[in-house]
C-alpha positions in Angstrom: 96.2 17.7 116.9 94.5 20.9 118.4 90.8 20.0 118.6 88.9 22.2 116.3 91.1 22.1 113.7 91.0 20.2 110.5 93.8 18.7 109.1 94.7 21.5 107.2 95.2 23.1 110.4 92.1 25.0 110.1 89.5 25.9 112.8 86.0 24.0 112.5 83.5 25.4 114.8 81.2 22.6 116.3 77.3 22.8 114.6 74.3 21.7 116.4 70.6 21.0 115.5 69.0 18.0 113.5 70.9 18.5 110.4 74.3 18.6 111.4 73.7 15.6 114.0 72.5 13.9 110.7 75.4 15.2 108.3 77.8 12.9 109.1 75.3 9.3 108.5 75.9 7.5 105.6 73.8 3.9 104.5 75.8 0.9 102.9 74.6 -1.3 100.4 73.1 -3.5 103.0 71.6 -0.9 104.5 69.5 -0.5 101.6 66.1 -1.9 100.7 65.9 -4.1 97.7 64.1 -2.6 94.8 63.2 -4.2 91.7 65.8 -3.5 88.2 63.3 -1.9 86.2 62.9 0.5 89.5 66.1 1.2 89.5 67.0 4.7 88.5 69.4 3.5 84.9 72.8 5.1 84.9 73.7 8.0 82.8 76.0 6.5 79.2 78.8 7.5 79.2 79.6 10.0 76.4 82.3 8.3 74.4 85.7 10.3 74.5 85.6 13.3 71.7 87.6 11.3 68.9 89.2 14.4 67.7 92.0 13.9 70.0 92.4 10.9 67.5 91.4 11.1 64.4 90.7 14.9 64.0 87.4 16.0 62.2 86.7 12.2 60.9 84.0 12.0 63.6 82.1 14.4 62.1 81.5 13.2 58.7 80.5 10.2 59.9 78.1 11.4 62.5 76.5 13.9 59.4 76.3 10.5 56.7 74.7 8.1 59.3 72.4 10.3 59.6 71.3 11.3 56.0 71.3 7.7 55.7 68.7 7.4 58.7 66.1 10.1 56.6 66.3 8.3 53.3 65.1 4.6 55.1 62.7 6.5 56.9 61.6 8.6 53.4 61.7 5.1 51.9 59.6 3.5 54.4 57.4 6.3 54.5 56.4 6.2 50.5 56.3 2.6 50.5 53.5 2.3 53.5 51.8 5.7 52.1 51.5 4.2 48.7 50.5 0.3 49.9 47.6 2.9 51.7 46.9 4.7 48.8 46.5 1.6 46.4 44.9 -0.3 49.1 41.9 2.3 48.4 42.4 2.7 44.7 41.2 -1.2 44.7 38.7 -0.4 47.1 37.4 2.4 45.1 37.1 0.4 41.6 35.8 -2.4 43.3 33.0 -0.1 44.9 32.6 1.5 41.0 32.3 -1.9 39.5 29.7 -2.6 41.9 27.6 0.8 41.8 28.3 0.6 37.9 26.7 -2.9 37.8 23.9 -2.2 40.0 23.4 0.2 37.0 23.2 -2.0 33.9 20.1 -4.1 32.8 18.8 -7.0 34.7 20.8 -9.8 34.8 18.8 -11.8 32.9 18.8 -9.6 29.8 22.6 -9.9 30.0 22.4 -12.6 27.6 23.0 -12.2 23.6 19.7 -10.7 22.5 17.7 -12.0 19.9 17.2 -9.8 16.7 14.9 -7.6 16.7 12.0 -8.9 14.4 11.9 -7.6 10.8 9.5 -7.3 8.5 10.5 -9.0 4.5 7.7 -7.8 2.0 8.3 -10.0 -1.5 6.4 -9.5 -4.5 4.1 -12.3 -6.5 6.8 -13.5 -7.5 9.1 -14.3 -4.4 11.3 -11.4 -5.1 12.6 -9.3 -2.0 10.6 -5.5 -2.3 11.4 -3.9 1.0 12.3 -4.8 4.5 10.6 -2.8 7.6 11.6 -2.6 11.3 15.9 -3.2 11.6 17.1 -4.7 8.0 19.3 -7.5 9.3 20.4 -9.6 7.3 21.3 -13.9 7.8 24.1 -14.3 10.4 27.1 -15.2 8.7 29.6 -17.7 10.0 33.1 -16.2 9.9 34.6 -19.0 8.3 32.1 -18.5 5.5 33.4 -14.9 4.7 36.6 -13.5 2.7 39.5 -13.8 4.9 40.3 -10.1 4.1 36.6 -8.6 5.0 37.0 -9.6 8.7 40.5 -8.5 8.8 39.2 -5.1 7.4 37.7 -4.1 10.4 40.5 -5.4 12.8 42.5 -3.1 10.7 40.5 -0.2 11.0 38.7 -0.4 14.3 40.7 -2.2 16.5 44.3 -3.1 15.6 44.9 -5.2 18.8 42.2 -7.3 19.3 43.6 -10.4 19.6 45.9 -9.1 22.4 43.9 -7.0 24.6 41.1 -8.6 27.2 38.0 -6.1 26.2 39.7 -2.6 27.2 43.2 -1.8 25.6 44.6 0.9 27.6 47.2 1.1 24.9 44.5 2.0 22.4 42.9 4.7 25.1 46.3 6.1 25.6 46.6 6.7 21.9 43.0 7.6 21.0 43.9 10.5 24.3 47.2 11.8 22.9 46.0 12.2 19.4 42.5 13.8 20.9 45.1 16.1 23.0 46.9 17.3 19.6 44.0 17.6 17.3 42.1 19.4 20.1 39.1 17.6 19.4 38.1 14.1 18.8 39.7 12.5 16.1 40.0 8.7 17.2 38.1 6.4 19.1 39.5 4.0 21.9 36.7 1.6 22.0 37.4 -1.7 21.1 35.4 -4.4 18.7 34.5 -5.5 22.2 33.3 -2.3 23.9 31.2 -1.4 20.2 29.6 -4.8 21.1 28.7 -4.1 24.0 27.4 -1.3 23.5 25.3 -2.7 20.7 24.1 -5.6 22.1 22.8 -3.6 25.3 23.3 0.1 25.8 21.5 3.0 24.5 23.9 5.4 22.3 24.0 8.2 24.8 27.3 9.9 25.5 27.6 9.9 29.1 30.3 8.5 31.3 27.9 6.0 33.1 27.5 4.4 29.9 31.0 4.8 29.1 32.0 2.5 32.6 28.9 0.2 31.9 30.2 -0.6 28.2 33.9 -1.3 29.9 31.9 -3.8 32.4 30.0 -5.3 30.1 33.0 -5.9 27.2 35.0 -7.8 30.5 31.9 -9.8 30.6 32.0 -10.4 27.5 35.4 -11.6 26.6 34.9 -14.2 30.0 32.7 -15.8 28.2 33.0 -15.5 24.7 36.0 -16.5 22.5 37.6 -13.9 20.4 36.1 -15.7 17.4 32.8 -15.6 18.8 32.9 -11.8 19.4 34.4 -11.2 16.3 31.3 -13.2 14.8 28.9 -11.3 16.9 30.6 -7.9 16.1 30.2 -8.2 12.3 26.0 -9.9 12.1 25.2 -6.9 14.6 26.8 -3.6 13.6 25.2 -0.7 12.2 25.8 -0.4 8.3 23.1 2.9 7.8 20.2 2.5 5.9 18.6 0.9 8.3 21.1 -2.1 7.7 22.3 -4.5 10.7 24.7 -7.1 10.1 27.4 -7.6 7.5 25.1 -9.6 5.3 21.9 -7.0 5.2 24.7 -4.5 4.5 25.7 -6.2 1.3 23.0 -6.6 -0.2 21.8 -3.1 0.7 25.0 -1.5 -0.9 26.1 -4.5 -3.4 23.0 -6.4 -4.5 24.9 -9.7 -3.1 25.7 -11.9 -0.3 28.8 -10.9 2.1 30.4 -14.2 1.0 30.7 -13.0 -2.6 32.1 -9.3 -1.5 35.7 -8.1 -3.4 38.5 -6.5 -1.2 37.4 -2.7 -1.9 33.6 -3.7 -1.0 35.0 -5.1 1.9 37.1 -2.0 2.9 34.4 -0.2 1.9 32.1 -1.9 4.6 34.6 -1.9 7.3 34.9 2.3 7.1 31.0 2.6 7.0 31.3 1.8 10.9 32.6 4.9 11.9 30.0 7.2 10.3 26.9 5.0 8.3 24.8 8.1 7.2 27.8 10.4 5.9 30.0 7.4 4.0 27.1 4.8 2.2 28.5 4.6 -1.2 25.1 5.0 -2.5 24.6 8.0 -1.0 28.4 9.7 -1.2 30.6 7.4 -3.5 33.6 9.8 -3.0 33.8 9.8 0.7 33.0 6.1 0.7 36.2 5.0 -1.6 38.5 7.8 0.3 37.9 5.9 3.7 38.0 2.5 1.5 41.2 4.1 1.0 42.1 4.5 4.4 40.9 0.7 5.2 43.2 -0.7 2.5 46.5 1.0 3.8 45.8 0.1 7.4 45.9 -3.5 6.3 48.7 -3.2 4.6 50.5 -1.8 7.3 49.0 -4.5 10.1 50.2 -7.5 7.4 46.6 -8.8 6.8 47.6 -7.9 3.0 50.6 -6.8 0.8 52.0 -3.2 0.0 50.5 -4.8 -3.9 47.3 -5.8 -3.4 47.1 -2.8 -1.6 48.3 -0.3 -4.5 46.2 -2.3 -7.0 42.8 -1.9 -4.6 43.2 1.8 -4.6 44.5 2.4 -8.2 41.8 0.3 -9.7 38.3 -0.5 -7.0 36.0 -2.9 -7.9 32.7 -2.3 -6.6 29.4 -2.0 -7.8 26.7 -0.3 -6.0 23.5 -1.2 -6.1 20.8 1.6 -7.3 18.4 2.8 -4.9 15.6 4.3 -7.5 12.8 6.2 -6.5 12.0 4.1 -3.8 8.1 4.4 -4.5 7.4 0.6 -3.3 7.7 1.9 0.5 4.5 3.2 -0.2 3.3 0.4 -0.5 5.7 -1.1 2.4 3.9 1.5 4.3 0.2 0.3 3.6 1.0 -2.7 4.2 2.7 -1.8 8.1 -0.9 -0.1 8.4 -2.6 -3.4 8.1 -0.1 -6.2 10.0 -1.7 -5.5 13.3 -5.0 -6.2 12.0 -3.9 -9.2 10.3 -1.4 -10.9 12.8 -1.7 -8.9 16.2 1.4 -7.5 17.8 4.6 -8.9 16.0 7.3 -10.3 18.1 9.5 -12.4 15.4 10.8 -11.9 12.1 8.2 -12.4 9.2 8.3 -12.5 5.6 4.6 -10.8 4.1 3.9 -12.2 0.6 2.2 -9.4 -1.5 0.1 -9.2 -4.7 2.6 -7.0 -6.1 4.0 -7.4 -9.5 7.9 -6.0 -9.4 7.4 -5.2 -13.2 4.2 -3.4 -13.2 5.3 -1.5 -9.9 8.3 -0.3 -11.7 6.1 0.6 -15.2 4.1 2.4 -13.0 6.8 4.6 -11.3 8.5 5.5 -14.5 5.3 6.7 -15.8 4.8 9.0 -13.2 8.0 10.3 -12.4 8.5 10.6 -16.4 5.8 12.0 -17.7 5.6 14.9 -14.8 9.3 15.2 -15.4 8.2 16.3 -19.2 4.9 18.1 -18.2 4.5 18.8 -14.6 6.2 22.9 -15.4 3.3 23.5 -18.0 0.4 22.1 -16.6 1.7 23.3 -12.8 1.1 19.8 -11.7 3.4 18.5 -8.6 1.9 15.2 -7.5 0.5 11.6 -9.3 -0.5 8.8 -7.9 -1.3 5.2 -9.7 -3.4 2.5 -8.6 -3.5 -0.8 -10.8 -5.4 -3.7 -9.8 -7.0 -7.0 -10.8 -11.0 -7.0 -11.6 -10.6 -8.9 -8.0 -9.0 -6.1 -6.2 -5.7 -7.7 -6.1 -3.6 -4.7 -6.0 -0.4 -4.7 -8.3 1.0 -1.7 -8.5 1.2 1.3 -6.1 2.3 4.9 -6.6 1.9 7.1 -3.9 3.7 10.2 -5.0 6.2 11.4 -7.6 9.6 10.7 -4.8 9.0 8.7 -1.8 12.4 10.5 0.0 10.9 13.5 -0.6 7.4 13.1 0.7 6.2 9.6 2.2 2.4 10.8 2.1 0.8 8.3 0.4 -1.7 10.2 -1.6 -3.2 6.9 -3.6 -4.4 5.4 0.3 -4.7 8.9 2.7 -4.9 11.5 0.2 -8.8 12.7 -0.3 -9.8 14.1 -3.4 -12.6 15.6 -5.2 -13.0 13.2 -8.2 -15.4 15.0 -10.5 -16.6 13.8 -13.2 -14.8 10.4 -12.7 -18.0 9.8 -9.8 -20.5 10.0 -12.9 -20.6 6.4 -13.5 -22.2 5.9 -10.4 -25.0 8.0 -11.0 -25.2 6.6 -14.6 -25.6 3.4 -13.0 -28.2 4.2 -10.0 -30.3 5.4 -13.3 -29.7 1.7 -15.7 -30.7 0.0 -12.6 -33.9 2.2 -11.8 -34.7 1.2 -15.3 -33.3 3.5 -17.8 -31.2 2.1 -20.4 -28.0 3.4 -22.8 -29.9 4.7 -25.5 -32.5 7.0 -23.1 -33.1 10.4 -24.3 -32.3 13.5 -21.5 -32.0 17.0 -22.1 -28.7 18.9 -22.2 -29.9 22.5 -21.2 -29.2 24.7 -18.3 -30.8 23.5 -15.0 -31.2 25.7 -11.8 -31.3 23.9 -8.3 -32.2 26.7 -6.1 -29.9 29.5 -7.5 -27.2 26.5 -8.5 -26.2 26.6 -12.2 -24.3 24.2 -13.2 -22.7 24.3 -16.9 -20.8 22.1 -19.1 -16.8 22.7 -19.9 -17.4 24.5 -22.8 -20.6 26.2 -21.8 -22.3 24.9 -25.1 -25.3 22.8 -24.6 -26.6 20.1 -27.0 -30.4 19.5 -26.5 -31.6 16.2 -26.7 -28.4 13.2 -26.1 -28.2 9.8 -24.9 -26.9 8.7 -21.7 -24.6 7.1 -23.7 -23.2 10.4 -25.4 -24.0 12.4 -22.4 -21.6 10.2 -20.2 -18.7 10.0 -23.0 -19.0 13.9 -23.6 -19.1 13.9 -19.8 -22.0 16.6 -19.8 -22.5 17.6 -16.3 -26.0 19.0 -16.4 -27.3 15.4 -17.5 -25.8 14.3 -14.5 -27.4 16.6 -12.3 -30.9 15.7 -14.1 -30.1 12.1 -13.7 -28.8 13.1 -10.1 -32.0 14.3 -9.0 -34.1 12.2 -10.9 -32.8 9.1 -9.0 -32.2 11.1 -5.9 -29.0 12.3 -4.4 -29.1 9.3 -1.6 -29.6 6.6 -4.2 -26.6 7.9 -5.8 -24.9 7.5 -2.6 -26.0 4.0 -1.7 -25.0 2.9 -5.2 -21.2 4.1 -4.8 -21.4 2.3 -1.2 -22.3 -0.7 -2.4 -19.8 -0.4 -5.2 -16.6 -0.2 -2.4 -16.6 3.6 -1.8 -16.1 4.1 2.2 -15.6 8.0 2.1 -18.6 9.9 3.7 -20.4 11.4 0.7 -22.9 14.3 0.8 -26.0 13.0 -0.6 -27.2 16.7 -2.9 -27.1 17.8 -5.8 -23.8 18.2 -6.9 -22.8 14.6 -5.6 -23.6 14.0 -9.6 -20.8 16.0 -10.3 -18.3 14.4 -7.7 -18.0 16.6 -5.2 -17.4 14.5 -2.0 -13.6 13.5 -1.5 -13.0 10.2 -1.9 -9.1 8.5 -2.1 -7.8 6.9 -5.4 -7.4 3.6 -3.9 -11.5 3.5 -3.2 -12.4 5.0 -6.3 -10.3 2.3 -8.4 -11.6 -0.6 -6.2 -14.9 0.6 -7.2 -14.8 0.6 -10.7 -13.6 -3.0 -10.5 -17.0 -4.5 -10.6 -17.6 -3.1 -14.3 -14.4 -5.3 -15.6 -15.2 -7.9 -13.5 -19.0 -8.6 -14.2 -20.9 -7.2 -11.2 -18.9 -8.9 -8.1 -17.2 -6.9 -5.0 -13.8 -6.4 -5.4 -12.2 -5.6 -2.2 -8.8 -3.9 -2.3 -6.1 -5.7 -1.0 -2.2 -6.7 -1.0 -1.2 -9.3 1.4 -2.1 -13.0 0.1 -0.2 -14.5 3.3 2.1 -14.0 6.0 4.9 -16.6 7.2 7.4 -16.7 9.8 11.1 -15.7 8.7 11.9 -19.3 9.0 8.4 -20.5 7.1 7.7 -22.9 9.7 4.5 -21.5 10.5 1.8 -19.7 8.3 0.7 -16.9 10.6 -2.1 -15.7 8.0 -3.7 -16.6 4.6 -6.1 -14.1 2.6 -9.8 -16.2 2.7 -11.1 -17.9 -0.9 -14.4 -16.5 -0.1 -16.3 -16.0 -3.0 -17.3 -12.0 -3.8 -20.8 -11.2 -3.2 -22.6 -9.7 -6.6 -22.9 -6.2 -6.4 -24.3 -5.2 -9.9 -26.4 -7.1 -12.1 -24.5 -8.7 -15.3 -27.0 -6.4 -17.6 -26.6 -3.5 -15.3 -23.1 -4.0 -16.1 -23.0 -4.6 -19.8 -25.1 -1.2 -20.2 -21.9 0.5 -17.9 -19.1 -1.1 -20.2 -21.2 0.3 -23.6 -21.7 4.1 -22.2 -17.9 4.0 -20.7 -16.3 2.2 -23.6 -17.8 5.2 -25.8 -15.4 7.8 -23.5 -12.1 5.5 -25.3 -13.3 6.1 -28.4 -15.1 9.5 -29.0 -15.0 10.4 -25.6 -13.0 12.8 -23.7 -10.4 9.6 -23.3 -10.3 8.8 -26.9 -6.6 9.8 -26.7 -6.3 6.3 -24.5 -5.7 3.5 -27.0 -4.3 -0.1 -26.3 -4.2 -2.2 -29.5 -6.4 -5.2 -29.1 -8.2 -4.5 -26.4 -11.5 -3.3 -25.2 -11.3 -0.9 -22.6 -13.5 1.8 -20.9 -13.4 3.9 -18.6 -14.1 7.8 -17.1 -12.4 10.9 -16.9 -12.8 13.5 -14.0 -11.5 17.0 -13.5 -12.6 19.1 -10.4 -13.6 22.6 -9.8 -11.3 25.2 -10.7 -8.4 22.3 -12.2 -7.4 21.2 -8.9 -7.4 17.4 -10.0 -7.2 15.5 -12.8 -8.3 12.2 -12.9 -8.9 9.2 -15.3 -9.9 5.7 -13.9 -9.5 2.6 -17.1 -10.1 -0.8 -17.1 -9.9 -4.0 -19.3 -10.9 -7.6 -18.7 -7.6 -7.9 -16.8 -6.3 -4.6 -15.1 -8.4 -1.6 -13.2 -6.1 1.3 -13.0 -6.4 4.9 -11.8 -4.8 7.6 -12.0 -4.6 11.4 -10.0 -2.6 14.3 -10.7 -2.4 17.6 -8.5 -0.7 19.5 -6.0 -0.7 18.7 -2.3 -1.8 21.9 -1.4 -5.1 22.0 -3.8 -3.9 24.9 -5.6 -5.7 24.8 -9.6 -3.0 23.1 -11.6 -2.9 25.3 -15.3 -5.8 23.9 -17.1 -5.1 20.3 -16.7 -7.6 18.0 -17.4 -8.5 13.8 -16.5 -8.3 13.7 -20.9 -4.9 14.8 -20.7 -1.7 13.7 -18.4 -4.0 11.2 -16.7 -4.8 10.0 -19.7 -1.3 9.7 -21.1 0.0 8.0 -17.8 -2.6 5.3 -18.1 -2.0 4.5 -21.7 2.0 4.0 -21.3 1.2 2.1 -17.9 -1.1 0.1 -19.5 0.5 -0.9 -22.8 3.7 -1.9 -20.8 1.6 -3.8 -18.1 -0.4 -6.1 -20.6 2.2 -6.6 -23.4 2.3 -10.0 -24.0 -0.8 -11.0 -22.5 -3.8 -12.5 -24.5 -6.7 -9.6 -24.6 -9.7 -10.6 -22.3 -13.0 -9.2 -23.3 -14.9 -6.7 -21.1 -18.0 -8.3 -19.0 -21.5 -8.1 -20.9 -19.8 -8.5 -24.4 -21.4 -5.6 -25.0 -25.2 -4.4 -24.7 -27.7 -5.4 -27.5 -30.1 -3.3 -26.5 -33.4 -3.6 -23.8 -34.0 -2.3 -20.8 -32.7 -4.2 -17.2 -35.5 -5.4 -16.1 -38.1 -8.0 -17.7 -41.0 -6.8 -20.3 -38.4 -5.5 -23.0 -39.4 -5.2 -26.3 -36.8 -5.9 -29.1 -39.3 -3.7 -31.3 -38.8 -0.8 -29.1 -41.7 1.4 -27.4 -42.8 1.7 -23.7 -42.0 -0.2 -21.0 -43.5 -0.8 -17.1 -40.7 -1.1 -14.5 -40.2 -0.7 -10.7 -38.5 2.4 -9.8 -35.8 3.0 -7.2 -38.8 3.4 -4.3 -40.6 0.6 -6.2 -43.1 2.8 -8.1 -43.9 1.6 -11.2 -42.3 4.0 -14.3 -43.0 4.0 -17.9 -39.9 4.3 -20.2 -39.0 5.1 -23.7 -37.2 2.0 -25.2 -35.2 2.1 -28.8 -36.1 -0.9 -31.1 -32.8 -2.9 -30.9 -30.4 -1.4 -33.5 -32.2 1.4 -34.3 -29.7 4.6 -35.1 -29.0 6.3 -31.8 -30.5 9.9 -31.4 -27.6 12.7 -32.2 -27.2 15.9 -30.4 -28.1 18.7 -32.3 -24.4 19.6 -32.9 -22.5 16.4 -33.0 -20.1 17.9 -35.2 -18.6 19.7 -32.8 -18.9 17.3 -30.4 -16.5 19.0 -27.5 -14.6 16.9 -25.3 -15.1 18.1 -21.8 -12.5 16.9 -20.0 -9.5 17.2 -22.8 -8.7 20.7 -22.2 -8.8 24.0 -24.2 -6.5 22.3 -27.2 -8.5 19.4 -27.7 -11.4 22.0 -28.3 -10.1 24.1 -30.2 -8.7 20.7 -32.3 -12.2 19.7 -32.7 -13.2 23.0 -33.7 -10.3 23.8 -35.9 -10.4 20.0 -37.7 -13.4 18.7 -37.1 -11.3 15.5 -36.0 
């Protein structure tokens, strides 16, 4: 073998240098350093041969499923660990809800059933419930002491599932959402018996969500620790029946005039639809709508089993019900005297009290009808709006109150706030400043026309009758005797007087005090006169005789047996009764008659009409009356002889029928002056005067004919009006 050839017979040409005396070294295995496995650089994998050769396009396939198999763990996986994620902060994010939302509600230690809120129970003399003030809530109720069917009534209507839900039905939300979705507006409710609880019990009425999640708190709390039968229980003695009515029980006897024990399936119904809307469905306020969503109550427990398909049928072909009748409602204004006077009496009032009142029921209602009836049949022709009644008992025990014609219409209480001019119904206080500065009955004044610096005042018929008696003067109620006997006493006599007598107005001591010109209220004027029927003794008006707790365990206040300090002397008195029993029988009040007894009394118009008045009394009742219009326009000529006058006798025969006549005070006055040195003979007396100057006075022999006016036969009858006038003039009568 040539050198330089290969073995191919080729030529190879020697190399030198580095690299080509290093070409031809190779290392062996153990020639090589040790190196750790994981160092070591990892072999290539062998592709495994194409399988086509084999199986054709099989390899394919099977490559393309395992891998679609491969995305749908991994999509799997993926949803799995997103949603874990996403209710992992769901949880977090109601539990941090709950949390803000409790942070929210009232302090935990309010979170306890509350206590009712206290009420005020006003009864009448005689024990009888006249009106509740504050939250009308009636006695809590046991459920076991009710109708099966009335708490099944509102299951039926308000919450179908309550015995399977735990506070919150979702099912019931769902619902109450669809059918809101369709109607597009709200047409049901998803709140359970729970949730209305709960909001009752703690939460304001606001529409907001923050209540909303509080209420759905507070229900959970609630059904933890309260059985269903316990909710149920609370649910029906503290919902909202309208009215002012909380609790099933205050609700029947509102609407029924009975106990919720005693109430008939369509009452019952009728009570479970007033939930959802108390003003617009009260059956005594909107009958129809009331027995249409009785209606609706009625099916809904037919359909959830509570009764049959029957008794159904029969409720809403024939209901059973009978509403109580609401009236007038004038005893709130006397309610709302009384709410006037509680703080004074018993301080701030935390619990539930009953007030026992001087109040007859019967009188109260006599009173009412006479008012409301009689401007019913007159108020259009004598342009008269507004009366108002006061009746009391010669010791100022109020018992009877009107203080308009319609208490829902106006609640001003014009026989308490209203201030009126009184006219000539003040006179007897001037007639009685002058008996007690010595002059008697049967003195002799001038009727004629007096001027007090430019003032004229004139009678009603502008005739004048020369020489009368106080007697006549006062019947015929001449007002420019008064303003003699005014002046001649002095204005600020006349004031003290009607002060003394229970007046508390501020009156305007001048001359036309004599002719009542200072407002005063009826209730004042009334308690005024009650010294003349009750012999000379204060009479203080008043209508609570004692206050109790709710549960009468304690006696919070009792009206003081004081005796009355005199006020007028018994003489002074018997003078009053003789001049003002004359008004009842030729007087301008001689339309008032009550067979059998003696009564007296004044009548009193003001300037230009504006108010009539006429204020009676016997030996047993004081009562008042006013008519007007609130807005002191004149009424059309009428006068305290005429509607007054009319009220007061119907009031008055109804309120002492049956009852044994009592004398007036005095027995009437035989004559002689008030003070000592009276002559039975008659002639001139020596008295102390009102500043305790001596004054010499005329004095009748006893029984001696009293003077007559010049023109007593046509007598006119000042306060009557036109028509008695022109009566007297026509008829002489």
């Amino acid at each position: 073998m040539a050198v330089g050839k290969n073995k191919a017979g080729e030529r190879r040409e020697p190399k030198f240098g580095l690299a080509e005396s290093l070409s031809g070294l190779r290392l062996s295995p153990q020639d090589r350093v040790s190196v750790a496995d994981d160092d070591r650089p990892k072999k290539p994998k062998t592709q495994a041969k194409p399988q086509a050769a084999k199986t054709g396009g099989g390899g394919r396939k099977a490559r393309g499923k395992s891998r679609r198999k491969g995305g749908l763990r991994r999509l799997v996986t993926r949803t799995v660990y997103w949603t874990a994620v996403a209710g992992i902060w769901a949880v977090l994010g109601v539990v941090g809800l709950m949390v803000w939302v409790g942070a929210h509600l009232p302090p935990i230690q309010s979170l306890e059933i509350p206590k009712r809120p206290p009420t005020i129970t006003i009864v009448g003399a005689d024990g009888s419930q006249l009106a509740v003030r504050g939250e009308m809530a009636g006695t809590n109720v046991a459920l076991k002491e009710l109708p099966p069917y009335l708490p099944k009534a509102f299951i039926a209507i308000e919450d179908r599932r309550f015995y399977q839900h735990f506070g919150v039905d979702p099912m019931g939300i769902a619902r109450a959402a669809v059918a809101n979705v369709l109607h597009r507006g709200v047409s049901q409710g998803g709140s359970t018996l729970t949730q209305q609880l709960a909001k009752n019990l703690f939460l304001t009425q606001d529409r907001t969500l923050m209540r909303k999640l509080q209420e759905v708190e507070l229900a959970l709390w609630l059904e933890r620790k309260h059985s269903k039968t316990e909710i149920l229980e609370l649910y029906l003695n503290r919902v909202y029946f309208g009215s002012g009515a909380y609790g099933i029980e205050a609700a029947s006897q509102k609407y029924f005039g009975k106990s919720a024990r005693a109430v008939t399936l369509v009452e019952a119904a009728m009570l479970a639809g007033l939930v959802k809307s108390p003003s617009r469905l009260a059956p005594n306020r909107n009958p129809e709508g009331a027995e249409k969503r009785a209606r609706l109550v009625l099916a809904a427990m037919a359909d959830a089993d509570f009764i049959t398909d029957k008794q159904a049928q029969a409720a809403i072909a024939n209901p059973v019900y009978t509403v109580k009748p609401t009236g007038a409602g004038t005893i709130n204004y006397v309610a709302d005297w009384i709410g006037e006077v509680l703080d004074d009496l018993v301080g701030q009032i935390d619990q539930s009290i009953v007030v026992e009142t001087s109040i007859d029921p019967k009188l109260q209602a006599e009173a009412e009808a006479a008012i409301i009836d009689e401007l019913a049949a007159k108020s259009v022709k004598f342009k008269v709006s507004q009366g108002a009644l006061v009746a009391m008992t010669p010791d100022g025990a109020v018992r009877a109150m009107i203080g308009g014609r319609n208490y829902a219409d106006s609640q001003f209480n014009r026989a308490v706030t209203a201030k009126r001019q009184p006219g000539s119904a003040f006179k007897p206080f001037v007639y009685l400043t002058a008996i007690e500065a010595g002059l008697t009955p049967e003195t002799i004044r001038q009727d004629a026309p007096v001027d007090v610096k430019g003032w004229r005042p004139e009678n009603y018929t502008h005739e004048y009758f020369g020489a009368v008696t106080l007697t006549q003067a006062l019947s015929m109620s001449l007002n420019t005797v008064a303003v003699r006997l005014g002046l001649e006493v002095g204005p600020k006599n006349v004031v003290r007087t009607a002060h003394r007598l229970g007046i508390a107005s501020k009156l305007e001591a001048n001359a036309s005090i004599a002719l009542g010109t200072s407002e005063v209220s009826v209730l004042e004027l009334v308690g005024a006169y009650a010294p003349f029927a009750n012999g000379g003794l204060a009479a203080s008006p008043h209508v609570v005789d004692r206050i109790r707790t709710a549960s009468g365990n304690k006696l919070l206040y009792a009206r003081p047996n004081d005796p009355p300090n005199r006020v007028v002397d018994p003489r002074a008195v018997a003078m009053m009764n003789t001049m003002m029993r004359e008004t009842l029988q030729s007087g301008t009040a001689k339309k008032a008659d009550l067979p059998g007894w003696t009564a007296a009394g004044k009548t009193g118009t003001s300037q230009d009409f504006r108010d009539a008045w006429f204020i009676g009394y016997t030996g047993a009742l004081v009562t008042g009356v006013w008519l007007g219009n609130d807005d002191n326009s004149p009424t059309r000529k009428a006068t305290g002889g005429g509607l007054p006058v009319d009220v007061w006798t119907r009031f008055m025969r109804e309120a002492l029928k049956g009852t044994a006549p009592q004398p007036l005070p005095g027995g009437g006055w035989s004559g002689g002056p008030l003070v000592a040195g009276s002559s039975a003979a008659g002639g001139t007396i020596a008295q102390a005067g009102p500043r305790g100057e001596t004054q010499i006075v005329n004095v009748p022999a006893a029984g001696a004919a009293r003077p007559q006016p010049a023109r007593a036969n046509v007598r006119p009858e000042a306060d009557s009006g036109l028509d008695g006038w022109l009566m007297d003039r026509l008829f002489g009568r």
